[in-house]
C-alpha positions in Angstrom: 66.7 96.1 103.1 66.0 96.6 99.2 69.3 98.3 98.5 71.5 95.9 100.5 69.8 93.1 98.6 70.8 95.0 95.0 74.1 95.2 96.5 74.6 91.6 96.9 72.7 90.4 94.2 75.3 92.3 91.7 78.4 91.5 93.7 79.4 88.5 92.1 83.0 87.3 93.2 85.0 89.9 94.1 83.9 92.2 90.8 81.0 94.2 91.6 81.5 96.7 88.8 82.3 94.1 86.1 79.0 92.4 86.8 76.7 95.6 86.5 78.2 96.2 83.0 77.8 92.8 81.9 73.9 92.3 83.1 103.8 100.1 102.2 106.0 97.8 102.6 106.1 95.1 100.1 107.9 91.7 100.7 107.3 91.9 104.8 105.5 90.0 106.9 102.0 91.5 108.9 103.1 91.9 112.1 99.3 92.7 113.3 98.0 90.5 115.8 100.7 88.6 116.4 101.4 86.9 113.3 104.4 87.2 111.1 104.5 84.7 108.3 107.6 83.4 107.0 108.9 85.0 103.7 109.0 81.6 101.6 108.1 78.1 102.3 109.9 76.4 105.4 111.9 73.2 104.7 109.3 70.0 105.1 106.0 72.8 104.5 104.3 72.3 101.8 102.2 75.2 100.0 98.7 75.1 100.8 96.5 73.8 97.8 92.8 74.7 97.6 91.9 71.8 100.7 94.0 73.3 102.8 93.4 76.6 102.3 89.7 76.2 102.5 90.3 74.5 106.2 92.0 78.2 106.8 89.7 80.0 105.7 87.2 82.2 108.0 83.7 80.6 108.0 81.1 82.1 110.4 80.2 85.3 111.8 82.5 88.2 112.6 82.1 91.5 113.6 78.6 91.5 112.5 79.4 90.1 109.4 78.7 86.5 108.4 81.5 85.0 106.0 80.4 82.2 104.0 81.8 80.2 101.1 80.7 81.8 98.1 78.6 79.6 95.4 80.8 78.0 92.4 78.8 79.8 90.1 80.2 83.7 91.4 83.4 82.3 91.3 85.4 84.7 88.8 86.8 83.0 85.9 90.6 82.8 85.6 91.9 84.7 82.8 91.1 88.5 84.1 90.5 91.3 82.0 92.1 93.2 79.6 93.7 97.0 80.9 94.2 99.8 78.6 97.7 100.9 80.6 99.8 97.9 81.3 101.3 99.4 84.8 98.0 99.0 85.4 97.3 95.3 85.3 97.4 94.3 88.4 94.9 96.4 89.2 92.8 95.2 86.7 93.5 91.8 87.7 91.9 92.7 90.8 88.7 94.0 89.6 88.6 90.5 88.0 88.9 88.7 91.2 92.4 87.3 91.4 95.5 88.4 92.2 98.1 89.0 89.2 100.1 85.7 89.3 98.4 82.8 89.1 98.2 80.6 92.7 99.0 77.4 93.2 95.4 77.3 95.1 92.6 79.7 96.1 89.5 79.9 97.6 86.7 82.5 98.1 84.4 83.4 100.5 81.4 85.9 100.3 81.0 88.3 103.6 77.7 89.9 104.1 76.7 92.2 107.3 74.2 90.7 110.3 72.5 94.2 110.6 70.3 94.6 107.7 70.8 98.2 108.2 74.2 97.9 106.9 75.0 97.9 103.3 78.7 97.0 103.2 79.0 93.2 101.4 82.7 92.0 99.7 84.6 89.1 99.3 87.2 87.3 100.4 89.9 85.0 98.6 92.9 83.1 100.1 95.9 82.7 97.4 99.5 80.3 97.7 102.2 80.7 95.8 105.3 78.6 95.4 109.2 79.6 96.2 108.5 82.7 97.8 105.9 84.2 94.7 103.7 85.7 97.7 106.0 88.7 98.1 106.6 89.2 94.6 102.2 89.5 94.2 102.2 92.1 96.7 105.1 94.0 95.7 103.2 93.9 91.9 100.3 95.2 93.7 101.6 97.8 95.9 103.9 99.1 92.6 100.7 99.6 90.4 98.7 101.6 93.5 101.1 104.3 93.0 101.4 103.9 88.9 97.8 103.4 87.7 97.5 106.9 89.8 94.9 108.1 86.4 92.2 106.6 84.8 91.9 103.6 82.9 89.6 101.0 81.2 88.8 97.3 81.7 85.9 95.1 81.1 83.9 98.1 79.0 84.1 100.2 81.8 86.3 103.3 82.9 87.9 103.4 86.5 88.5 107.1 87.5 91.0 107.0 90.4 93.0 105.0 92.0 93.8 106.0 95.7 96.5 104.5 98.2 94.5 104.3 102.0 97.3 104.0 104.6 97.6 100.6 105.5 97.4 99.9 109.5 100.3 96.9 109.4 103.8 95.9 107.5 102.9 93.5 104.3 100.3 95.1 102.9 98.7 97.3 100.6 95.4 99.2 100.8 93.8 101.3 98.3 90.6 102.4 96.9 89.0 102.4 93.3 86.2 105.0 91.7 84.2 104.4 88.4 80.6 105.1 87.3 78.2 102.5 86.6 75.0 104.2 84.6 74.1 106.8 87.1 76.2 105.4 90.0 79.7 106.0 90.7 81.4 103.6 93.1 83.9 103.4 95.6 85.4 99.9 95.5 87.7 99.0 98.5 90.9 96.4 98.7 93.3 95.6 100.6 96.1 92.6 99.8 97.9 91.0 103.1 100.6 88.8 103.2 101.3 86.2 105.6 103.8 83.8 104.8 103.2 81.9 101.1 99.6 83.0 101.3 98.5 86.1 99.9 95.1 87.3 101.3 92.2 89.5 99.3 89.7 91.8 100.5 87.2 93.3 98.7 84.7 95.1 99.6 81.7 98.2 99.1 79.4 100.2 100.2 76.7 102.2 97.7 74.4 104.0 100.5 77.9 105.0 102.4 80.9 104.6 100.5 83.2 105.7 103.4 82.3 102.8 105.1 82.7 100.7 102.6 85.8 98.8 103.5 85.8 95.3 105.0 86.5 96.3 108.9 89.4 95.3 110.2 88.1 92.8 112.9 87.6 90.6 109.6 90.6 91.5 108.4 92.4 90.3 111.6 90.1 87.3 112.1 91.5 86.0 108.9 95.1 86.3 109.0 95.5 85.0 112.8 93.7 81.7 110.9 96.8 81.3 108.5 98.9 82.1 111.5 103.1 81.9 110.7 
């Protein structure tokens, strides 16, 4: 399908809009599916780093979608971008493709749909943090949902709205972002989940049906049982 194929030839990380231009209940543990993560490291565990985390990490296909690892070279850069309204960095931070405290490891993972038909594509990344960090990254996140309620500017481009979607379990945070791209405007779909030290991206979008453009939750699910608690 041409269109799905634009989609993922621009989605680059977890920053689709960035690309174009260029070329709840903080601090708790998700209780969905059966996994509660402990709120900082237990005596004897040892953080994840990048190995371990990519052993975690979903690979295959779910849902109709097929995860994959996504290609060093549409890794985002670290750094992120500069925003015009500091309460909303973390936001921004976002848009860049991290989180905004740097991990001590992270991996990413591209997720495309099976059905050619369907034009939802995103990302996925998998972050660790050190002496309980994790809840302190969501809490940053969830805080700025409500802040950076207006618009505001990063990367050369303005971002219209920022819009809390009810989150379906504790330790998390779901929202949605709007911003115009030439003729375009798109809906751009996250949702940060806890579980334990890991904090846990998704990304995702939809240009032919931006209501659906969310990464379902089946993914969602598949992932955090993996990290388990």
């Amino acid at each position: 399908m041409r269109t799905t194929a634009r989609i993922t030839a621009v989605l680059v990380g977890a920053l689709l809009v960035t690309t174009a231009a260029c070329g709840a209940d903080s601090g708790q543990d998700r209780t969905r599916t059966g996994t509660t993560g402990p709120a900082v490291t237990a005596p004897g565990r040892a953080v994840l780093d990048r190995a371990a985390l990519d052993r975690v990490a979903l690979v295959g296909t779910v849902a109709g979608y097929k995860v994959t690892r996504t290609a060093a070279r549409d890794i985002p850069l670290e750094g992120g971008y500069a925003v015009n309204r500091k309460e909303c960095a973390p936001i921004g931070a976002l848009i860049g493709g991290h989180l905004p405290e740097k991990p001590a490891g992270e991996v990413f993972r591209t997720v495309k749909p099976v059905d050619p038909k369907n034009a939802t594509v995103g990302n996925v990344w998998l972050s660790s943090y050190r002496d309980g960090r994790a809840a302190r990254v969501l809490d940053a996140v969830d805080t700025a949902v409500d802040a950076c309620g207006g618009s505001f500017t990063t990367a050369g481009l303005t971002y219209h709205s920022v819009e809390r979607v009810k989150s379906s379990g504790s330790g998390e945070t779901a929202f949605r972002v709007t911003a115009d791209v030439g003729k375009e405007r798109l809906t751009m779909n996250y949702r940060v989940v806890r579980s334990g030290d890991v904090v846990a991206g998704f990304y995702g979008v939809n240009m032919l049906h931006p209501e659906n453009g969310a990464i379902p939750d089946a993914v969602v699910d598949a992932q955090v049982a993996r990290l388990g608690g």
